[in-house]
Each structure stands twice: as structure tokens, then as C-alpha cells.
C-alpha positions as YAML, in Angstrom:
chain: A
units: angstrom
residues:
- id: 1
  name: UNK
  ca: [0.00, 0.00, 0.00]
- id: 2
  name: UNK
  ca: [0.72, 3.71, -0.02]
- id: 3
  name: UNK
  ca: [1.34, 4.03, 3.95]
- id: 4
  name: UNK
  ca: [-2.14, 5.31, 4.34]
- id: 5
  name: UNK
  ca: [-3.17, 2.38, 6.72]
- id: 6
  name: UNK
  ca: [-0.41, 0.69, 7.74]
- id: 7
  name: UNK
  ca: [3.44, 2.83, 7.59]
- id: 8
  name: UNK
  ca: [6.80, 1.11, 8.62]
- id: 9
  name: UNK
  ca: [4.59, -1.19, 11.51]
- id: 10
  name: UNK
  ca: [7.08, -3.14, 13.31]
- id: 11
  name: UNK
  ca: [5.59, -6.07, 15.55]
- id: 12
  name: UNK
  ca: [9.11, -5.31, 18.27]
- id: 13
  name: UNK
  ca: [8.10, -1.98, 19.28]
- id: 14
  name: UNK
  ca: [7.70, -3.43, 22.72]
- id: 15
  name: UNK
  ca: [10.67, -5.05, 24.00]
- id: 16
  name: UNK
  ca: [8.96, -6.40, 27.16]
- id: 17
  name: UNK
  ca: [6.77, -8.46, 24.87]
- id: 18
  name: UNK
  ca: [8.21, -10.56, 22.01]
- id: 19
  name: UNK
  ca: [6.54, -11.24, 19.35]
- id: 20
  name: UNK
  ca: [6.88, -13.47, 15.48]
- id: 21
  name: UNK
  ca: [4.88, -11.18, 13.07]
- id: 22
  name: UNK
  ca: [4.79, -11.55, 9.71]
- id: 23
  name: UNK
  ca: [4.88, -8.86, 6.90]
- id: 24
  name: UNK
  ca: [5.16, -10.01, 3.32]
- id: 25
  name: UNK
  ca: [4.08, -9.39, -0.32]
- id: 26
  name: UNK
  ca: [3.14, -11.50, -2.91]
- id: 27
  name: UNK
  ca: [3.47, -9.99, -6.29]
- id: 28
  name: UNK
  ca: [2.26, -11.51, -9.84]
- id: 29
  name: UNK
  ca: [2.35, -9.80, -13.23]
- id: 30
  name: UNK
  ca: [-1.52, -9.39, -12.86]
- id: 31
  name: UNK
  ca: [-2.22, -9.54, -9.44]
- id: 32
  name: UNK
  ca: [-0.44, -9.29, -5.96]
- id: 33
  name: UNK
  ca: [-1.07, -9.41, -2.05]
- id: 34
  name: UNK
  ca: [0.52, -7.68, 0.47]
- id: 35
  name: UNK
  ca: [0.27, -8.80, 4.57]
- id: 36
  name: UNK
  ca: [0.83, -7.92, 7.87]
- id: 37
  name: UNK
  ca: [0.08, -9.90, 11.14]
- id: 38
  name: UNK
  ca: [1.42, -8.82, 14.68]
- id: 39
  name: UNK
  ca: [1.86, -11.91, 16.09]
- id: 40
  name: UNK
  ca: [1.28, -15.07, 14.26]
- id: 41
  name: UNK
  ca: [0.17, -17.01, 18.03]
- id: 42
  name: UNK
  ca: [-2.77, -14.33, 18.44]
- id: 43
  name: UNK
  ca: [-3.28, -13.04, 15.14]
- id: 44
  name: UNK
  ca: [-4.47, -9.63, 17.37]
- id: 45
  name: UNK
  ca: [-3.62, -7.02, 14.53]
- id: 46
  name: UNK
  ca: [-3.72, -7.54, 11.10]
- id: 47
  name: UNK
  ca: [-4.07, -6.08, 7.26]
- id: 48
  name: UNK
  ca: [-3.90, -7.57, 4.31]
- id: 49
  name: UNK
  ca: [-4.30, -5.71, 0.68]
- id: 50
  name: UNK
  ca: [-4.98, -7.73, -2.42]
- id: 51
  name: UNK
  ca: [-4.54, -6.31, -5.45]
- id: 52
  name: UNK
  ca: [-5.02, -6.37, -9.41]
- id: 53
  name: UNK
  ca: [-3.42, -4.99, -12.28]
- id: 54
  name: UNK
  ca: [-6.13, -5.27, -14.72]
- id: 55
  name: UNK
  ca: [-4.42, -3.89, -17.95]
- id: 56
  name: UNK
  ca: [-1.25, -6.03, -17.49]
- id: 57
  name: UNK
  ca: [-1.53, -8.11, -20.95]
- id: 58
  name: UNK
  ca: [-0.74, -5.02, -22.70]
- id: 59
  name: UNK
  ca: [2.59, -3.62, -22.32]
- id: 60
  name: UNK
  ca: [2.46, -0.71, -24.61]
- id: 61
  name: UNK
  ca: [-0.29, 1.19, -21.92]
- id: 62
  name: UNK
  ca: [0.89, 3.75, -19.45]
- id: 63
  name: UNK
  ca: [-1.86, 1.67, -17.29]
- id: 64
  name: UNK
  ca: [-0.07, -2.28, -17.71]
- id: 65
  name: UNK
  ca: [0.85, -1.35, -14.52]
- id: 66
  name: UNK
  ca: [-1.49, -0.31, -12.98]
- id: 67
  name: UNK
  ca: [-2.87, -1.42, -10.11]
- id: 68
  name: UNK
  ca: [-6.12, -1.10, -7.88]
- id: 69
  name: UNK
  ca: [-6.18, -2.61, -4.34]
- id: 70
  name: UNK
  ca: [-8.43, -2.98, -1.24]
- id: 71
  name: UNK
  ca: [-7.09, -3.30, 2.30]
- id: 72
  name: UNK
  ca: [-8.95, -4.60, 4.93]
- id: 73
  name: UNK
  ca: [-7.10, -4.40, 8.48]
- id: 74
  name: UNK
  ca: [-7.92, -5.10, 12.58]
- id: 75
  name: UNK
  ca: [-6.68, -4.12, 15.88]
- id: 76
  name: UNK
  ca: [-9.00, -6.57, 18.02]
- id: 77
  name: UNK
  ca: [-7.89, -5.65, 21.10]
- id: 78
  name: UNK
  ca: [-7.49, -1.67, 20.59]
- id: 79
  name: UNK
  ca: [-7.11, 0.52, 23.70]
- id: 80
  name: UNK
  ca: [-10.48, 2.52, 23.36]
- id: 81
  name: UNK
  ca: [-10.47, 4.44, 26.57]
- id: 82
  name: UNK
  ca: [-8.25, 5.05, 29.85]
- id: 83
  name: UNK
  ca: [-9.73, 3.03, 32.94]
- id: 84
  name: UNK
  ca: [-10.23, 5.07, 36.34]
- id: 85
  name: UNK
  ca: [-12.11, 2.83, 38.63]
- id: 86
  name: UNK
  ca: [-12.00, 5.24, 41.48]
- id: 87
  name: UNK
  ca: [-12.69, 8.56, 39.64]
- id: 88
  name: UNK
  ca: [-9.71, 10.03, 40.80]
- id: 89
  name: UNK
  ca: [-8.73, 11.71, 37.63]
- id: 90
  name: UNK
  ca: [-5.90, 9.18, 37.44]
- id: 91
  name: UNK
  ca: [-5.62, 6.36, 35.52]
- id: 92
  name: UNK
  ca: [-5.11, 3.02, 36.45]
- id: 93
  name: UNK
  ca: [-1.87, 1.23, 36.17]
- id: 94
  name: UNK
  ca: [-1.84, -2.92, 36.51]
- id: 95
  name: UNK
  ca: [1.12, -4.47, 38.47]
- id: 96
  name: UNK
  ca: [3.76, -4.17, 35.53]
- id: 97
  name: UNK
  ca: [3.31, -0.14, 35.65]
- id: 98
  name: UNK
  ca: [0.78, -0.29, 32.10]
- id: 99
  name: UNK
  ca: [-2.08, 2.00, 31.59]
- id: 100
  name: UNK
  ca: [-5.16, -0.01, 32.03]
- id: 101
  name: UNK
  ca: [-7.95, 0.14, 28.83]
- id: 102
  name: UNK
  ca: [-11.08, -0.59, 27.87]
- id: 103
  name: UNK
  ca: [-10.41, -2.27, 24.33]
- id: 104
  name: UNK
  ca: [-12.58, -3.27, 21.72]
- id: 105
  name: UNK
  ca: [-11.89, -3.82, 17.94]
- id: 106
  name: UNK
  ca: [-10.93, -1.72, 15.23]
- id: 107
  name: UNK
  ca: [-11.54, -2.04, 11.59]
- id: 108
  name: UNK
  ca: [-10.48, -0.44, 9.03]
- id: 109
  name: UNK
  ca: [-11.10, -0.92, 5.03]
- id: 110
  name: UNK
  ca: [-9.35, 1.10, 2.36]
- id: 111
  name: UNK
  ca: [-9.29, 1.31, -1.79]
- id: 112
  name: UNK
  ca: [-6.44, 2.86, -3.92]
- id: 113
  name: UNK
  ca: [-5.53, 2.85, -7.29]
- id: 114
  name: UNK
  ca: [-1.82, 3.67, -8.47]
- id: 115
  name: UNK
  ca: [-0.36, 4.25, -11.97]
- id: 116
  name: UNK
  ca: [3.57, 3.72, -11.96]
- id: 117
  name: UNK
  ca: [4.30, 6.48, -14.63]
- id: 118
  name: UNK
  ca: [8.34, 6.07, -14.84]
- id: 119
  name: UNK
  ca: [10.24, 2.61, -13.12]
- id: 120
  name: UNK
  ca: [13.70, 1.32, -13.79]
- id: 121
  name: UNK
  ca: [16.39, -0.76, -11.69]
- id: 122
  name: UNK
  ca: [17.03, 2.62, -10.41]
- id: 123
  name: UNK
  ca: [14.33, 5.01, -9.52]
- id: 124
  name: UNK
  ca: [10.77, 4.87, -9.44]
- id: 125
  name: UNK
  ca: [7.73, 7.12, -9.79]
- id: 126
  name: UNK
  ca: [4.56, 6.36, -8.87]
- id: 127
  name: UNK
  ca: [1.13, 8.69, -8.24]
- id: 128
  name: UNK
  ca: [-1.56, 7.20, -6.14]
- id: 129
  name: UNK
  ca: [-5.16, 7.74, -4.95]
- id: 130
  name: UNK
  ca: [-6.59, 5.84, -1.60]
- id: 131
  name: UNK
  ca: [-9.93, 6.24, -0.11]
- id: 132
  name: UNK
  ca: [-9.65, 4.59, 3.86]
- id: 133
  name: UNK
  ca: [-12.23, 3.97, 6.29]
- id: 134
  name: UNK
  ca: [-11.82, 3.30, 9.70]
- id: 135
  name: UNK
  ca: [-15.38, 1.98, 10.59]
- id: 136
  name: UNK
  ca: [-17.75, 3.91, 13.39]
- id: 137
  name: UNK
  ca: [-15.13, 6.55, 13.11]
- id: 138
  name: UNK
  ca: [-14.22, 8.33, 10.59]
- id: 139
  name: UNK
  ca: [-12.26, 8.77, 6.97]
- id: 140
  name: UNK
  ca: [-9.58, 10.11, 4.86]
- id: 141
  name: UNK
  ca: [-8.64, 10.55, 0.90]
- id: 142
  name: UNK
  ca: [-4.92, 10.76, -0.16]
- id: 143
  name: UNK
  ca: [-3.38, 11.96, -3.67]
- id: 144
  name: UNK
  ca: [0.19, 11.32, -3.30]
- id: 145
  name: UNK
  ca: [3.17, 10.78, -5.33]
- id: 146
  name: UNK
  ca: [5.96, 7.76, -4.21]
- id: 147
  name: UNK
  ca: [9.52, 8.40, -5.17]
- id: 148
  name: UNK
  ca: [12.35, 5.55, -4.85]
- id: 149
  name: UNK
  ca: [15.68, 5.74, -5.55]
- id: 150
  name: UNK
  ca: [18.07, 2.38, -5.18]
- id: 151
  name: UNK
  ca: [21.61, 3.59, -4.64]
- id: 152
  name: UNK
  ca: [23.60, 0.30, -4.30]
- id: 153
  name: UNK
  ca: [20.36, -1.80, -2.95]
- id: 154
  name: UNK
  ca: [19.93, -3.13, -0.40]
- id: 155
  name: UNK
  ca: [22.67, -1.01, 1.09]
- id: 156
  name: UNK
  ca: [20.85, 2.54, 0.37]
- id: 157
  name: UNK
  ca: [17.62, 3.48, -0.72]
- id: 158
  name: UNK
  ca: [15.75, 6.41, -0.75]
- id: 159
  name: UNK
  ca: [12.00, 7.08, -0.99]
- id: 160
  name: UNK
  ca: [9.96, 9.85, -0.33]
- id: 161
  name: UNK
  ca: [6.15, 10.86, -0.60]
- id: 162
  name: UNK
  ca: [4.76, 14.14, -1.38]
- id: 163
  name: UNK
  ca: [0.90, 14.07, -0.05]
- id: 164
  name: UNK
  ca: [-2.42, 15.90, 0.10]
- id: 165
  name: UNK
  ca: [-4.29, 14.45, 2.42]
- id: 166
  name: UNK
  ca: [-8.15, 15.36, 3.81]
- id: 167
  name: UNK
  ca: [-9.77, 13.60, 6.53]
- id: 168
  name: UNK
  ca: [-12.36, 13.76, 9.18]
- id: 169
  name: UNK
  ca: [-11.86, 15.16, 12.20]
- id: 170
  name: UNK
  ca: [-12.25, 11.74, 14.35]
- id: 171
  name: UNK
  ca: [-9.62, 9.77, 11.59]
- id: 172
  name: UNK
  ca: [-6.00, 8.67, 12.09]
- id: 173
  name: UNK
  ca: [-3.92, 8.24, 9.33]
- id: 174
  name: UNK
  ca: [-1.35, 5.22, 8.89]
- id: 175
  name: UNK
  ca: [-3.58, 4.02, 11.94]
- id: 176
  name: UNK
  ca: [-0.74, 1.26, 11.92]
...
């Protein structure tokens, strides 16, 4: 995807808690899936995005590779809201010094479309439209334009995004 969701998630953040997530792409000349799970024993937070690239039998099109994608992604056990059991404007901590929450799931669905307009071994160029959801909440749309340059890959590699982004008030972008 385009970030919009899920941006440079990382299933270590905690280092009191280990975890074996998975993140992974599939990728086919006319179709593709991309993947993320937190922890493959809970399977607590997750988003996958499959894709198509319907014009992909004709190279001479500017749109062969183009693609169009939905992402459907969960946070089951999302911290909702701080717990104060005593109403002393405080909130509770359990025994290992953690905020205590009142958690309840999380969905959220996106669509995109992308039209790679210049790609080499080198650099890259693509522009990109999503559409994201995050359900009983609120939304977002993103135009944006991806830029990667390989300098000696995998050693260096730079990318860059240049975005406009508009969203409701109660939305959180790259949620993940």
C-alpha cells in the first residue's frame, strides 16, 4: 500500500513483549497481495491488501501497470479508553506499571488505485489515490506521489512521498 493504513509497523516496538509477526508481499504480473500480522500465536492485529493490475496483458499502456487494491485491516484488542475505577482523575496502572484500557476492535477498510508512470532498476515514480475507512469513526482521501531511488540496494535506498491528504476530524492516518 501507499502508507495510508499501515506505515513502517514493526511487531518489536515493545521489547517487554516478544513477538513473530509476519509482513510479506506476494506480487504476480496481474495480481499481488501484500500482509501484515502482529503476532502469528494471536493473530491480534492484522491487514492484508490484495490487489489487481487489470491492464497487465498489454505492455504498450501507461496503465499495464497499474494497479487497484483494497485493504482490509484489525486491531481486536485496541485501547479505546483510559480506565479510572475510582474517579480520581488518574488512571489506572496494573502491576507491571501499564495504563489499564477498555479495548474493543478496530476495523479499518481502504481502496487505492496507483499508476507507476516512470520505473527502472534505479528510480521509481509512482502517483496514487486511496480512499480509507476506519469503521464507526471516521475517513480520509490521499493523492500522493511515491519516489524511490536504489543507490547500491539493499545497502541505500531512498524514498519519499509528497501528499495531500483530507480527513475527518475523528480519523487517524497510517492508523498502523
Amino acid at each position: 500500500g501507499h502508507g495510508t493504513i499501515v506505515w513502517r509497523y514493526n511487531t518489536e516496538l515493545d521489547f517487554d513483549h516478544r513477538r513473530f509477526g509476519f509482513i510479506g508481499e506476494y506480487d504476480a504480473k496481474w495480481f499481488g497481495v501484500e500482509m501484515m500480522v502482529n503476532d502469528l500465536t494471536r493473530w491480534n492485529v492484522m491487514a492484508v491488501r490484495p490487489y489487481i493490475r487489470p491492464f497487465s496483458n498489454n505492455d504498450a499502456l501507461l496503465l499495464s501497470n497499474m494497479a487497484i487494491g483494497v485493504t482490509l485491516s484489525a486491531d481486536w484488542t485496541a485501547p479505546r479508553e483510559l480506565v479510572d475505577a475510582n474517579t480520581d482523575g488518574i488512571p489506572d496502572v496494573d502491576g507491571k506499571g501499564n495504563f489499564v484500557t477498555n479495548k474493543r476492535s478496530l476495523n479499518i477498510v481502504g481502496a487505492d488505485v496507483e499508476v507507476p508512470i516512470f520505473k527502472n532498476d534505479v528510480l521509481e515514480l509512482t502517483p496514487y489515490a486511496d480512499f480509507v475507512q476506519i469503521v464507526d469513526n471516521g475517513q480520509g482521501f490521499f493523492l500522493g506521489l511515491f519516489f524511490r531511488a536504489k543507490f547500491s540496494e539493499p545497502l541505500v535506498t531512498l524514498t519519499a512521498r509528497v501528499e495531500f491528504r483530507t480527513f475527518s476530524e475523528s480519523f487517524y492516518p497510517s492508523y498502523f
